[in-house]
C-alpha positions in Angstrom: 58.7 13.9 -9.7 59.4 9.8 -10.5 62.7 10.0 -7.7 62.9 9.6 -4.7 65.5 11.9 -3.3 63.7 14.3 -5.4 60.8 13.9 -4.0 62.5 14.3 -0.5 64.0 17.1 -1.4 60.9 18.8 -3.0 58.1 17.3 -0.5 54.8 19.3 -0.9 53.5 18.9 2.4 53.3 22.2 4.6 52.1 21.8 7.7 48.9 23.4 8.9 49.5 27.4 10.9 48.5 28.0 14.5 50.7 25.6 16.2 51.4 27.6 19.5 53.6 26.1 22.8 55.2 27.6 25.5 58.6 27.8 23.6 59.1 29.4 20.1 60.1 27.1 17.1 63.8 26.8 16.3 64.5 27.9 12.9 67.7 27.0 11.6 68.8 28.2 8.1 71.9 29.7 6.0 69.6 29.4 2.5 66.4 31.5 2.9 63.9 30.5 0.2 62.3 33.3 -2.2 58.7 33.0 -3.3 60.0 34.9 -6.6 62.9 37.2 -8.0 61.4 40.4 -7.2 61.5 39.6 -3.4 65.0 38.1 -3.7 65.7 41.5 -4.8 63.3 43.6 -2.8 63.5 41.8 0.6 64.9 44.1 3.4 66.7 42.2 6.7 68.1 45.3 8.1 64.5 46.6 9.4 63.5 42.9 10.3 60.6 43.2 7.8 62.0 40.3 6.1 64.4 37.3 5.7 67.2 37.2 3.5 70.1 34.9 4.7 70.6 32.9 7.8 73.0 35.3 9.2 70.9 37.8 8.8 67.9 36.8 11.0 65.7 33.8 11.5 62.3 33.9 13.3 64.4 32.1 16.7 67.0 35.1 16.4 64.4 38.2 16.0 62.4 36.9 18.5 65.4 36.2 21.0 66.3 40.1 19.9 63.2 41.3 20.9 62.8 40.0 23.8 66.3 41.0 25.1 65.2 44.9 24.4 62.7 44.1 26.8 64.7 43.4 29.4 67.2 45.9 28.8 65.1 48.6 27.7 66.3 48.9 24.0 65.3 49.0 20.8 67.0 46.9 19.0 69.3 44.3 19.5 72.4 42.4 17.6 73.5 38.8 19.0 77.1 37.7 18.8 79.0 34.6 19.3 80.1 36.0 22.6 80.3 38.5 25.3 83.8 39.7 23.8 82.8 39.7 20.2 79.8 42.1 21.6 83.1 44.5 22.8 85.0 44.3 19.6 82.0 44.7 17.0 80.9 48.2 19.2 84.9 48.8 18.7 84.9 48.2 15.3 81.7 49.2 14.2 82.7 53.3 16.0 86.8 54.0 16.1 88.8 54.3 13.5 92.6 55.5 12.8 93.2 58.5 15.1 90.1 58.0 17.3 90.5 57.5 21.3 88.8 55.1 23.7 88.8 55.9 27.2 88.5 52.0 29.3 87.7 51.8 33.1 90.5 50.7 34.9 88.5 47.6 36.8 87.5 46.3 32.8 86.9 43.0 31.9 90.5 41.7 31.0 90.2 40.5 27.2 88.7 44.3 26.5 91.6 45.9 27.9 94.0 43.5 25.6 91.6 44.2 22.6 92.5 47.8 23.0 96.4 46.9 23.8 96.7 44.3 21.0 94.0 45.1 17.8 92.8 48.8 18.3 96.4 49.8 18.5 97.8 48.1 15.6 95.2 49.9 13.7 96.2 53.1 15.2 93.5 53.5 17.9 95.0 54.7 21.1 93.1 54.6 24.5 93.4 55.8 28.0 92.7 54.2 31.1 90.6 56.0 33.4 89.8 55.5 37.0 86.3 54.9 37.5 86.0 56.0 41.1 86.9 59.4 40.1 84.8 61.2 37.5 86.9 63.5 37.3 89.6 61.5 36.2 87.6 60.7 33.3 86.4 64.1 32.9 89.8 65.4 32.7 91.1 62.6 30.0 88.8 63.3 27.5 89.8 64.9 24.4 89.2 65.8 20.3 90.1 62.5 19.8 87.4 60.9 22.6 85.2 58.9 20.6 83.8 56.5 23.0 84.4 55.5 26.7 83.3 52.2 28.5 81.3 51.8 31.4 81.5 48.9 33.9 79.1 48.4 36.9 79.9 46.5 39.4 83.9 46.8 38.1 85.2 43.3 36.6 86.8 41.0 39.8 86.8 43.8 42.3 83.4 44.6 42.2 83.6 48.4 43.0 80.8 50.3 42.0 81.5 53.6 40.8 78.8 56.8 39.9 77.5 55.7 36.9 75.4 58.3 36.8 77.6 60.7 36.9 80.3 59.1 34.8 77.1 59.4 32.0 77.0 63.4 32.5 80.7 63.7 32.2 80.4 61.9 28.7 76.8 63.4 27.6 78.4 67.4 28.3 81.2 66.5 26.2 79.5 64.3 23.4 81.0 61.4 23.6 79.3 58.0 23.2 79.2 55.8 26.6 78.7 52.0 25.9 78.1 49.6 29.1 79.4 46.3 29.9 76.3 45.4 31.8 76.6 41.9 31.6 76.5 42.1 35.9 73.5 43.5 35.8 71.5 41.7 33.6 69.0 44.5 32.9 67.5 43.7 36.7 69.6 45.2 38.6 69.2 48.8 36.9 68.0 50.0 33.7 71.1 51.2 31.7 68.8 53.1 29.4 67.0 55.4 32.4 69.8 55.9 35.3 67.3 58.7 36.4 63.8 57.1 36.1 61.4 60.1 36.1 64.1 63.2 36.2 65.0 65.7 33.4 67.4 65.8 31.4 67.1 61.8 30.5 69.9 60.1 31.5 71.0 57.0 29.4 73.8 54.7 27.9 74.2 54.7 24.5 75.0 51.2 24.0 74.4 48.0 26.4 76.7 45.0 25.9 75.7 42.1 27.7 77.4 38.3 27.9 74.3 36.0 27.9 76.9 33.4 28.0 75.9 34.5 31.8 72.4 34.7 33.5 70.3 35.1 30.3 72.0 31.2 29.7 71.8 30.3 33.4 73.3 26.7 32.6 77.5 27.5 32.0 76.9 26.2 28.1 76.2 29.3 26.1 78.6 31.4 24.4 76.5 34.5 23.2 76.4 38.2 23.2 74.3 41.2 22.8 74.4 45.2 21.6 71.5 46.9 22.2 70.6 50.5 21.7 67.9 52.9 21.6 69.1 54.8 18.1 68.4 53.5 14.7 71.0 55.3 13.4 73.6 53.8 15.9 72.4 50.5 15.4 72.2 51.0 11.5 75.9 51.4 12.1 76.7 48.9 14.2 74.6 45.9 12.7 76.2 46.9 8.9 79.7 46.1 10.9 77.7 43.1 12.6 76.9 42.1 9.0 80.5 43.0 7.0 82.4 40.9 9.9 80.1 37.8 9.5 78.5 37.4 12.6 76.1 34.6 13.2 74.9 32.8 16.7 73.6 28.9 16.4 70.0 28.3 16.8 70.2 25.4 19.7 72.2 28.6 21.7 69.3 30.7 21.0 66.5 28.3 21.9 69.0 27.5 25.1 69.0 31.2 25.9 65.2 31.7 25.5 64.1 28.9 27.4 66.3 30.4 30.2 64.8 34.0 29.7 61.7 33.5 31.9 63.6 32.1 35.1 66.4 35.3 34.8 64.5 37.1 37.2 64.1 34.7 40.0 67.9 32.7 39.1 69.6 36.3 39.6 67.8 36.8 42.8 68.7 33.5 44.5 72.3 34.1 43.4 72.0 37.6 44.9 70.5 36.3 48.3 73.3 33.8 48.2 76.3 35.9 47.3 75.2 38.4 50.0 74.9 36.1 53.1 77.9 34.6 51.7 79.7 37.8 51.9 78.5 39.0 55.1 79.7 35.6 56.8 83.4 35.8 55.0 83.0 39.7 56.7 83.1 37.8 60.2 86.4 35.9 58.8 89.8 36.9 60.3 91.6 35.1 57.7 90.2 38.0 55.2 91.6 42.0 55.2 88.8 42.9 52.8 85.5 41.5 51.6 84.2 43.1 48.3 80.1 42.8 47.2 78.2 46.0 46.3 75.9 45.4 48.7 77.9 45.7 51.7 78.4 48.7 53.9 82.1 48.8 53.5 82.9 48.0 49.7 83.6 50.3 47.7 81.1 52.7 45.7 78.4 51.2 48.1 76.8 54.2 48.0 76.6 54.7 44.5 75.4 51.2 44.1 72.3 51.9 46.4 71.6 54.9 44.9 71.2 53.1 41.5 70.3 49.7 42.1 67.2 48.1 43.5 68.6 47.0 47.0 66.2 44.4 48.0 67.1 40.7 46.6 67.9 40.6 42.7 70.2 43.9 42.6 73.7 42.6 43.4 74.5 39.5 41.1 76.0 36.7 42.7 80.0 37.7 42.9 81.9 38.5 45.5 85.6 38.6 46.0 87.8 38.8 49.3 91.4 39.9 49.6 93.7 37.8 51.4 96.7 39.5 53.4 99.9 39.3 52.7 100.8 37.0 55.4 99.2 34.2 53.7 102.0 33.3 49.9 100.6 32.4 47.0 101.1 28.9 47.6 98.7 28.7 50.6 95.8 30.7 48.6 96.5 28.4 45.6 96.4 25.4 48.3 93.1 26.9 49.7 91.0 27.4 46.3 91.9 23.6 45.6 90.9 22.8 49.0 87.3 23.7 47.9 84.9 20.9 47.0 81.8 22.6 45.8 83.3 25.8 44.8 85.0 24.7 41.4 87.7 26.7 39.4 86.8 28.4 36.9 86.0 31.4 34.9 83.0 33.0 33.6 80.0 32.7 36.0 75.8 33.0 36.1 75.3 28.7 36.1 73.7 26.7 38.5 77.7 25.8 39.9 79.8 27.5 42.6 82.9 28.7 40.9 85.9 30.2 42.2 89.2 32.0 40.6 92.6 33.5 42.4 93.4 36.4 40.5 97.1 38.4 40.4 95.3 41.7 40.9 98.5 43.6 40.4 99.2 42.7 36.6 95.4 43.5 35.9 95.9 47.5 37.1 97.3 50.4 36.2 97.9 50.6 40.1 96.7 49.3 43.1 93.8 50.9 44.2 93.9 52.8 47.4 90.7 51.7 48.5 91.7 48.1 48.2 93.9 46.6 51.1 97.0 44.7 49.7 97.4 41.2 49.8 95.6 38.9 47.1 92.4 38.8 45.6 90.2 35.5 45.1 86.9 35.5 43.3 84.1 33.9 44.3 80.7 33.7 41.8 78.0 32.1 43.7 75.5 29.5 42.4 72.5 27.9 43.2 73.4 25.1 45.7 72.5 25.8 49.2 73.8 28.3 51.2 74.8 26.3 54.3 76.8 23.8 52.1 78.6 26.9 50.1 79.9 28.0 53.9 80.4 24.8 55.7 82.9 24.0 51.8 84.5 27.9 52.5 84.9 26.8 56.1 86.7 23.3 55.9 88.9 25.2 52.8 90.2 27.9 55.4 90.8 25.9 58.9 93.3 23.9 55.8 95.0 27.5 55.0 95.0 28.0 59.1 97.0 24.6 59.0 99.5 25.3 56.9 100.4 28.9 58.8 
């Protein structure tokens, strides 16, 4: 080679093996090289035995994969651009025309309007069921039943229903169960062993998590996971994964496995945070209602210590508390911008306080009747210090006070 961008192009240096650090190499490719024709032809990425394409698998996404079936307990794993594209590529990948999804009534927002808006045009129908009641859900399942969702804690409310038995209901009757377990985290229980030891096994059969959240700890990660314990499940749902063109950066991935070995002790300090947090705003008369798993009094409390490890690092770092309706709008709007540290806005899992009011109404089929009326502001705790988060709550509610 006599040019020079040829040369570039076509350098023959390799450099030597055995370089080892304490963070894997980031690998970023869409063209993945061939040594000949017969493994351009013979090369298989759906078992991970091989590369083929960079949207197929790099050695930063398998090994990102791998390690996230760790934590969750799976076997393998698919990574999506986000926590919702996680939803609708489990969607996609098992209804069709005809089919039925059954959705908690507490679910993340943009999967119920996925399921009012997409899976309708194409002629999937779905029920909302409540989650409080297995029954409820026992009785709404049908022939057409093809899948149902799980949530645990419940999206903004944070009630924690019998996930356990919600499970049975959908095991006797055949039906896949797939998990929003993105509060969770895999610490707080394992989605694929509810009943660690017991017989019949009791599992999930698929575990979508948002790492946009604590796997990515830092608020500047959009990713998601499916993972599952079938291969012929995942078969399924990675050859939808593949078909819709599904690919995650490589900087998101190396962000989200540098966080992976703090996860453990971030969730925790959220937890111990959320939970004195909760406890004081319990002691509050401006509040009718305080909502965290972990206390006493919230809803499906029992059902949460039954499941979840109930010492630090098995309640996230969310609460929410319901105003009553002597306080408008107005003076709750006037009270969330009152905050200094608490900042608004969604998602949650960084190192910064956030805070959302939320028109709980237009989110349900109907008010619950274990949640007192009035309106519903969520708090997800970070990592600054306790005693700051309170004395910023404090100074936000002798305002509201003000204004009555």
């Amino acid at each position: 080679m006599t040019d020079l961008t040829t040369t570039l192009i076509h350098h023959p240096y390799v450099p030597p093996t055995g370089f080892a650090a304490p963070q894997p190499g980031v690998f970023k490719a869409s063209t993945v090289i061939f040594p000949n024709v017969a493994a351009m032809r013979g090369f298989e990425w759906k078992d991970k035995s091989a590369y083929t394409y960079g949207l197929h698998g790099t050695p930063t996404t398998y090994t990102l994969e791998e390690r996230l079936c760790t934590l969750e307990g799976g076997l393998q794993c698919l990574l999506l651009p986000s926590g919702l594209a996680a939803i609708a590529c489990v969607a996609l990948s098992l209804l069709k025309a005809g089919d039925e999804v059954l959705i908690p009534d507490n679910a993340y927002g943009p999967s119920r309007a996925l399921a009012e808006g997409e899976l309708k045009a194409w002629g999937i129908t779905h029920q909302f069921y409540d989650p409080m009641q297995p029954q409820d859900l026992a009785a709404r399942i049908s022939a057409k039943t093809r899948m149902v969702w799980l949530e645990a804690a419940g999206s903004v409310t944070l009630e924690f229903p019998d996930l356990c038995e919600l499970v049975r209901v959908c095991q006797a009757r055949g039906v896949l169960t797939a998990l929003d377990n993105t509060w969770g985290a895999g610490l707080a229980f394992a989605a694929f062993d509810l009943n660690p030891g017991r017989s019949p096994a009791l599992a999930v059969d698929i575990s979508i998590h948002a790492l946009t959240k604590y796997p990515s700890g830092g608020g500047d990660v959009l990713m998601g996971s499916v993972i599952t314990r079938n291969p012929a499940l995942h078969t399924k749902l990675k050859l939808t994964h593949m078909r819709l063109g599904f690919g995650v950066g490589a900087n998101d991935v190396e962000a989200v496995l540098r966080a992976l070995p703090s996860l453990m002790l971030r969730y925790q300090a959220h937890d111990q945070a959320a939970r004195a947090l909760a406890c004081w705003c319990q002691g509050r008369s401006e509040f009718a209602q305080v909502l965290h798993p972990a206390l006493t009094e919230s809803p499906g409390h029992t059902h949460w210590r039954s499941l979840c490890r109930s010492e630090a690092g098995g309640a996230a770092g969310l609460f929410s508390v319901i105003f009553p309706a002597r306080y408008g709008q107005d003076q709750i709007d006037a009270f969330c911008d009152a905050l200094n540290l608490f900042k608004l806005g969604y998602s949650w899992g960084g190192p910064m306080s956030l805070v959302v009011p939320y028109d709980l109404a237009s989110m349900r089929s109907a008010w619950p009747a274990y949640l007192e009326p009035g309106t519903l502001v969520r708090f997800s705790v970070g990592l600054e210090a306790v005693a700051d988060l309170q004395a910023d709550l404090e100074q936000a509610l002798q305002k509201l006070v003000l204004t009555t």
